[in-house]
C-alpha positions in Angstrom: 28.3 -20.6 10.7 27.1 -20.6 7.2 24.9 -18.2 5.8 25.0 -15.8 3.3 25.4 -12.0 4.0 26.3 -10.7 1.0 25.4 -10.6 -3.5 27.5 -9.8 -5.8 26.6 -8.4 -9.8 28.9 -9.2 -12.6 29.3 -9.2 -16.3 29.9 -12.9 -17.6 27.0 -14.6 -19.0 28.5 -18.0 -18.7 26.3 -20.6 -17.4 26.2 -21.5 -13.8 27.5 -24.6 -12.7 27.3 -26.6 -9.4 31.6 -26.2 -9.6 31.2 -22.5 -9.4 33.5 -20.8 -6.6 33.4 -17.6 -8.4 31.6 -15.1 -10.3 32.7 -14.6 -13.7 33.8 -11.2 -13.2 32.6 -9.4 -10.1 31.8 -5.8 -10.6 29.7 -5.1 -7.4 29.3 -6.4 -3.7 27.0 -5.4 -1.2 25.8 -6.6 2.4 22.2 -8.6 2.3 19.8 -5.9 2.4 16.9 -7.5 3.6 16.1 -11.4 5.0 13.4 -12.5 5.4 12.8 -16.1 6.9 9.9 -18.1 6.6 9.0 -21.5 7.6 10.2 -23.4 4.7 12.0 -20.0 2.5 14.8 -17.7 3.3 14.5 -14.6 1.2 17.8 -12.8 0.4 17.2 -9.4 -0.9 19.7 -6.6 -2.3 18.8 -2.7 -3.2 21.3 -1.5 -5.6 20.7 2.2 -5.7 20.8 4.8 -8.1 24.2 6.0 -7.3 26.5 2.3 -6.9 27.6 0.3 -9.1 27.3 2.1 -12.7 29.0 1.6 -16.2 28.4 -2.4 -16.3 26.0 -4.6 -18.0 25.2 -6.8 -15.5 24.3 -10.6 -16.3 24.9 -13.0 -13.2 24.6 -12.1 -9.5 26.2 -14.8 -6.8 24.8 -15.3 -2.7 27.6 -15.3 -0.9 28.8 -16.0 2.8 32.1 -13.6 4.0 33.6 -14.9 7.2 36.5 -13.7 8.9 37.4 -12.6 5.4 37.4 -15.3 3.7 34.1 -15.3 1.3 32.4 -18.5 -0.1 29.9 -18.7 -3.3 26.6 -20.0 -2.0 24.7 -19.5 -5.2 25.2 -18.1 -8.8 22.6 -17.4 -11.5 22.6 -15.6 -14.9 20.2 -13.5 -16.1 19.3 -11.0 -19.2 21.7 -8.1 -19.4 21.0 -5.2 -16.9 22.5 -2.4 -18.5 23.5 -0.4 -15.2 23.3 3.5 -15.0 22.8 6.4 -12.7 19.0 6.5 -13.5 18.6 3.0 -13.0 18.4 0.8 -9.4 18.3 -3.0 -8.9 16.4 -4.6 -6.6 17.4 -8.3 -6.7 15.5 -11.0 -4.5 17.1 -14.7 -4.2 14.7 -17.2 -2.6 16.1 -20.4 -0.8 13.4 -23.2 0.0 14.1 -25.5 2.3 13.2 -29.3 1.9 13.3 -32.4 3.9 15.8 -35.1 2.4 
């Protein structure tokens, strides 16, 4: 069973790549907040609140699926810096559409 539960921040601005099993360097993991399915989207959401994960710049964020502890990288994007701080929260939505093949 396959699907992701949980996103991750870190700090390496490297650029994604389809080989990917990793962040760059993970600084913060949380479960899925929110998921919303649709008929052709899943929504993955994350709420980062004011007090978690402080003191990083964060640049890429990775979907990932943790099962009987052993955690797989779904997804990995980079973004501009997020400089992280106590007055700041993240709200971080990843949309998956789904295609016939």
């Amino acid at each position: 069973n396959f699907e992701p539960n949980f996103m991750a921040l870190g700090i390496i601005n490297t650029s994604a790549q389809s080989t990917n099993t990793a962040l760059g360097s993970e600084q913060y993991r949380a479960a899925v907040t929110r998921r919303v399915i649709g008929s052709k989207q899943i929504v993955f959401q994350l709420f980062v609140p004011q007090s978690a994960g402080n003191g990083f710049t964060y640049e890429e964020a990775g979907l990932f699926n943790v099962l009987n502890g052993t955690s797989s990288l779904f997804a990995r994007v980079v973004f501009a810096p997020v400089v992280k701080t106590a007055s700041v929260t993240i709200s971080l939505s990843w949309t998956i559409t789904l295609t016939a093949v």
